[in-house]
TINU-417144 format. One record per atom (N, C-alpha, C): residue in three letters; x, z, y. Coordinates in steps of 0.1 Angstrom, whole numbers, plus 5000, padded with zeros to 4 digits. Atoms other than C-alpha are relative to their C-alpha. Example, Ala and Ser with C-alpha at 12.3 -4.5 7.8 and 13.67 -1.06 7.14 Angstrom:
ALA500950004988
ALA512350784955
ALA500950005012
SER499150004989
SER513750714989
SER499250085011
This chain:
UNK500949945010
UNK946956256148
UNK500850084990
UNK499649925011
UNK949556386125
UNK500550115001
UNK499949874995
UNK950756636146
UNK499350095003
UNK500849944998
UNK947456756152
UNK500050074985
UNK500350015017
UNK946956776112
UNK501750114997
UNK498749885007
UNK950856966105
UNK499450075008
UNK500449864994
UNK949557236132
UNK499350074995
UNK500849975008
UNK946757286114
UNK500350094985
UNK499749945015
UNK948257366080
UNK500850104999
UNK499149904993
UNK951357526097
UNK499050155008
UNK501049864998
UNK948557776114
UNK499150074987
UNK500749945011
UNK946357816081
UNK501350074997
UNK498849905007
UNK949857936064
UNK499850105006
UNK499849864994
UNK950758176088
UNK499150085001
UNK500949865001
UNK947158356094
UNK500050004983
UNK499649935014
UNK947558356053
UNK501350114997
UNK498849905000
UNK950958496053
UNK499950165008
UNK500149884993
UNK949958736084
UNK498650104989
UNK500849885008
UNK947058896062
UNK500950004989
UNK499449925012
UNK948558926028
UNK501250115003
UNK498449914997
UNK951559116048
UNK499750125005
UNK500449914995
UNK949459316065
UNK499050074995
UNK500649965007
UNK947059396036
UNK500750064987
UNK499349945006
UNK950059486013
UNK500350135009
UNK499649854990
UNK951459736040
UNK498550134999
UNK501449955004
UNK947459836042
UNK500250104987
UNK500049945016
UNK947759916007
UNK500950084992
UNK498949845004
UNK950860146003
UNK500150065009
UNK500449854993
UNK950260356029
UNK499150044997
UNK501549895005
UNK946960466021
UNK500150034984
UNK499649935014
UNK948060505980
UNK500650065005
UNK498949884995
UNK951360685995
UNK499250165000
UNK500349834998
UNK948560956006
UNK499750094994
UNK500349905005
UNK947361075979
UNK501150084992
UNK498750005003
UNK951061115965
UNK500350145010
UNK499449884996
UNK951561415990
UNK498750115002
UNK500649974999
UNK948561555988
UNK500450214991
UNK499449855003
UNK949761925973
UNK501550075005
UNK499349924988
UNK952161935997
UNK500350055015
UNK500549954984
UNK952762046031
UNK499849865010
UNK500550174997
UNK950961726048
UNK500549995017
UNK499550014986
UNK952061826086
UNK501249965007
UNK498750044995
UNK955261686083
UNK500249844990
UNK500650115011
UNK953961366061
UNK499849855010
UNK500450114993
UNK952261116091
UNK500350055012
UNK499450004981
UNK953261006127
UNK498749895004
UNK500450104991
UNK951660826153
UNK501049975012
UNK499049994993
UNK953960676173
UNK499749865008
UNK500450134990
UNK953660446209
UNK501450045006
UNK499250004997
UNK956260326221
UNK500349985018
UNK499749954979
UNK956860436262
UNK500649875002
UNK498850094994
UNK959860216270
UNK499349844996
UNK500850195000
UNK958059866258
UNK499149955008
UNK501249984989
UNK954759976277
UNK500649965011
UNK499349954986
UNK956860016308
UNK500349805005
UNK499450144995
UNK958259616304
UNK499549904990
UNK501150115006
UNK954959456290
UNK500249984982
UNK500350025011
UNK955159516253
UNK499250154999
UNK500349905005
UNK953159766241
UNK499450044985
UNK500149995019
UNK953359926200
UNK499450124996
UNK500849935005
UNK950960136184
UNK500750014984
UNK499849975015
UNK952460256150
UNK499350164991
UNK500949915008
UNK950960416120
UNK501150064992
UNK498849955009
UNK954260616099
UNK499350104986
UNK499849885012
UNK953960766065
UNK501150024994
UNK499249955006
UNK956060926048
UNK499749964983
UNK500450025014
UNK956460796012
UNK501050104991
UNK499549935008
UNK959361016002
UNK500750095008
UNK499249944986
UNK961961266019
UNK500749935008
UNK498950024992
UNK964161066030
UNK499349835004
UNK500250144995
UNK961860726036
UNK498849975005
UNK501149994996
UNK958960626053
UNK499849825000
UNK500450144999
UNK956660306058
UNK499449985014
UNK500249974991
UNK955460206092
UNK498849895001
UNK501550104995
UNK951959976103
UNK500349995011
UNK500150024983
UNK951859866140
UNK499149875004
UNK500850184996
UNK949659616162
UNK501650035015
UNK498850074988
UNK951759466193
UNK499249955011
UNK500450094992
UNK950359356226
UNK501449975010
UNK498750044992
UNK953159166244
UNK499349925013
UNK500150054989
UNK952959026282
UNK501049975005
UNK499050014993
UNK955258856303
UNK499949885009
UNK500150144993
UNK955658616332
UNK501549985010
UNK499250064998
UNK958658426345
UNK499649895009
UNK500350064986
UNK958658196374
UNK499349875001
UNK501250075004
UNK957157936356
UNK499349954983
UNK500849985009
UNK955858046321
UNK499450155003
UNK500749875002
UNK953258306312
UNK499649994983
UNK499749995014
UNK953458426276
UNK498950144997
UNK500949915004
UNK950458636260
UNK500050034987
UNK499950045019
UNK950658736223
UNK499450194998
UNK499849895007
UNK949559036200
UNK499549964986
UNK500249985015
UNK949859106163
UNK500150104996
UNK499349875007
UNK951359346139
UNK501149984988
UNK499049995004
UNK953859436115
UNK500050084993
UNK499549895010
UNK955559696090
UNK501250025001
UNK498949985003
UNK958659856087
UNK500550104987
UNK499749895008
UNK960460036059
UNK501250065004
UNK498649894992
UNK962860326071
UNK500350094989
UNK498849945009
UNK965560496052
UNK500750115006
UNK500149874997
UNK966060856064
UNK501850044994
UNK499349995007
UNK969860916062
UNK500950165004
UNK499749904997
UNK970761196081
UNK499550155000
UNK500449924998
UNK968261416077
UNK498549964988
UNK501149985007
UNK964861456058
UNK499149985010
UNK501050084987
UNK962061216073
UNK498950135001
UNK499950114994
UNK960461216095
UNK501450035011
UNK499449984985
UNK963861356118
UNK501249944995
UNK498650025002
UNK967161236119
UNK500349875000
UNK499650124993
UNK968960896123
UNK499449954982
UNK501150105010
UNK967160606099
UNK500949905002
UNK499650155001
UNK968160246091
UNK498649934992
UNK501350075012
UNK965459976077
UNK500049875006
UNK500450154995
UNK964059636084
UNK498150004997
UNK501450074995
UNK960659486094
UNK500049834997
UNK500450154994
UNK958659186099
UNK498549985009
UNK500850014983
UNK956559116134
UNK499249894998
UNK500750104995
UNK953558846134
UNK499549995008
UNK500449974990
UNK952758756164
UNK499049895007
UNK500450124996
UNK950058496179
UNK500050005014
UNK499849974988
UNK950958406210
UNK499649875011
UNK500450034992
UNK949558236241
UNK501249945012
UNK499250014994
UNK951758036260
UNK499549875016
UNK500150064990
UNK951357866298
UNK501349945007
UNK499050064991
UNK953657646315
UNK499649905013
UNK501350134987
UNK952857406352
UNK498549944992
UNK501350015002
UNK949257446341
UNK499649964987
UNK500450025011
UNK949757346306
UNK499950104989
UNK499749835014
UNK948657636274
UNK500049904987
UNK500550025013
UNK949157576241
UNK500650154988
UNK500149885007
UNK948857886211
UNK501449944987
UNK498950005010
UNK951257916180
UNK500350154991
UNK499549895000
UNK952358216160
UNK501850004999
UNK498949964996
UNK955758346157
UNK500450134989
UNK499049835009
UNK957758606132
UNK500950005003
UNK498549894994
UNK960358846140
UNK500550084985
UNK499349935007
UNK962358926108
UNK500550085004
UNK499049924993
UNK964359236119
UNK500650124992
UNK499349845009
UNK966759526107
UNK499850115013
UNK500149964988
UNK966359776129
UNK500350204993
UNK499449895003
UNK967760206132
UNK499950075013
UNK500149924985
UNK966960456156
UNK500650194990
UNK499949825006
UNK967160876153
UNK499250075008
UNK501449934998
UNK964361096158
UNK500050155003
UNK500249884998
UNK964461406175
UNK499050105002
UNK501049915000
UNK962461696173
UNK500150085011
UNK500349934987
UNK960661886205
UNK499850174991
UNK500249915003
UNK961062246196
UNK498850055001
UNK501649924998
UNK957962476184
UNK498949875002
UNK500750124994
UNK956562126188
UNK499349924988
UNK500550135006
UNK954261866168
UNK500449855005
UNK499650154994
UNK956061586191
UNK501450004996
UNK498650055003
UNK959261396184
UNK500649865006
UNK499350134991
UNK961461146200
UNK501049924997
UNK499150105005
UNK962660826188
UNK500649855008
UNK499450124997
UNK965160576202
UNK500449904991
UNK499650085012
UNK965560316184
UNK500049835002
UNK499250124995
UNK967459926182
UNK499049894988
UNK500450115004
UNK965459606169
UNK501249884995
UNK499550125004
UNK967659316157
UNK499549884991
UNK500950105011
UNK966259016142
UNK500049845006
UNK499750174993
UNK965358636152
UNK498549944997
UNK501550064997
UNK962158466163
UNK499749894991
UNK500350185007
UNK960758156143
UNK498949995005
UNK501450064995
UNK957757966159
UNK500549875005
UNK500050104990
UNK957157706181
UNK498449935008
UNK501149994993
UNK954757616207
UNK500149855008
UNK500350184998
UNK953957196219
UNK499050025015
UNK500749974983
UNK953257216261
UNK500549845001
UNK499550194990
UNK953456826278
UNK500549924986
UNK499250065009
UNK954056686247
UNK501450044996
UNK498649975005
UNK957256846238
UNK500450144991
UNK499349935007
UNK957857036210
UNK501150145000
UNK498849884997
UNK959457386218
UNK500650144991
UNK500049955007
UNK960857516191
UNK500950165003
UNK499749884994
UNK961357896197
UNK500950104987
UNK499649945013
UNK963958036170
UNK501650075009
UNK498749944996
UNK967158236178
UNK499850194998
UNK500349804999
UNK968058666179
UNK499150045012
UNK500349934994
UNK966158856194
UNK500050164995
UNK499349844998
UNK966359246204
UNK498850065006
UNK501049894987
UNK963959516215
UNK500550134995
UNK499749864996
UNK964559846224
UNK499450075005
UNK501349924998
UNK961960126220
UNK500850155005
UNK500149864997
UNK961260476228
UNK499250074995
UNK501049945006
UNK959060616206
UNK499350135001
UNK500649895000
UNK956860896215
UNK499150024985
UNK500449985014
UNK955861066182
UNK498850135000
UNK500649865003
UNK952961316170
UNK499550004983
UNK500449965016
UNK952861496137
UNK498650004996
UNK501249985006
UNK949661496118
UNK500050024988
């Protein structure tokens, strides 16, 4: 019974932590816009999905503004998939990043920044599920090329960070914490 009762309080936290994180982000991007509103706004917001995750069961929907020349803020949801020979792992959330524009004037050129990923995730093992969430602190740096004559842009870009969760299959406690790494491709369009 007591373990039932810490999961409990340990889940209330986190969907508390995952909204207030994702209702701050909410809330400076959309003030950010009125902030460029007398300037040239076509080089201001992205949308950006990420190809290369799609391809190997993650797939990221990001929302990019631009807060200044050289920095931007990012929104995303996440749906992740995966299966192994004998788990199957289902999860989506979202996230924010802040990026740091050092080579160039966002949105192009190489960037440095950090995030944070909530993720609620779905986990199966020899017939047993049990749910959980999970954060992904991460620093992460890509560079953003521009498609000539183009409103599209192209970003590779390196994740680094480390999971915290844990998820209780057969009675056993599986506490899921260590680095983890993803490696995008961002397909981009100006707006």
């Amino acid at each position: 019974m007591k373990t039932i009762t810490r999961f409990k309080v340990q889940d209330s936290r986190f969907k508390f932590l995952a909204t207030c994180i994702l209702q701050l982000a909410t809330y400076i991007l959309l003030t950010g816009q009125s902030a460029f509103a007398e300037e040239q706004t076509d080089r201001y917001r992205l949308v950006n999905l990420d190809g290369l995750g799609a391809v190997f069961g993650m797939a990221r929907f990001e929302y990019q503004q631009n807060v200044s020349e050289v920095s931007a803020l990012a929104l995303r949801g996440i749906l992740w998939h995966s299966n192994t020979e004998n788990w199957k792992w289902d999860a989506y959330g979202g996230g924010f990043s802040y990026r740091r524009y050092i080579t160039h004037k966002a949105p192009e050129g190489g960037w440095i920044g950090g995030g944070i990923d909530t993720l609620y995730t779905t986990a199966r093992y020899m017939g047993k599920e049990d749910n959980g969430y999970f954060v992904f602190p991460h620093a992460e740096t890509g560079y953003t090329f521009s498609l000539k004559e183009s409103r599209w842009l192209i970003t590779p870009s390196l994740s680094l960070g480390n999971y915290i969760g844990n998820i209780e299959i057969s009675n056993s406690n599986i506490p899921i914490m260590g680095a983890g790494m993803r490696l995008s491709v961002l397909l981009s369009y100006l707006f």
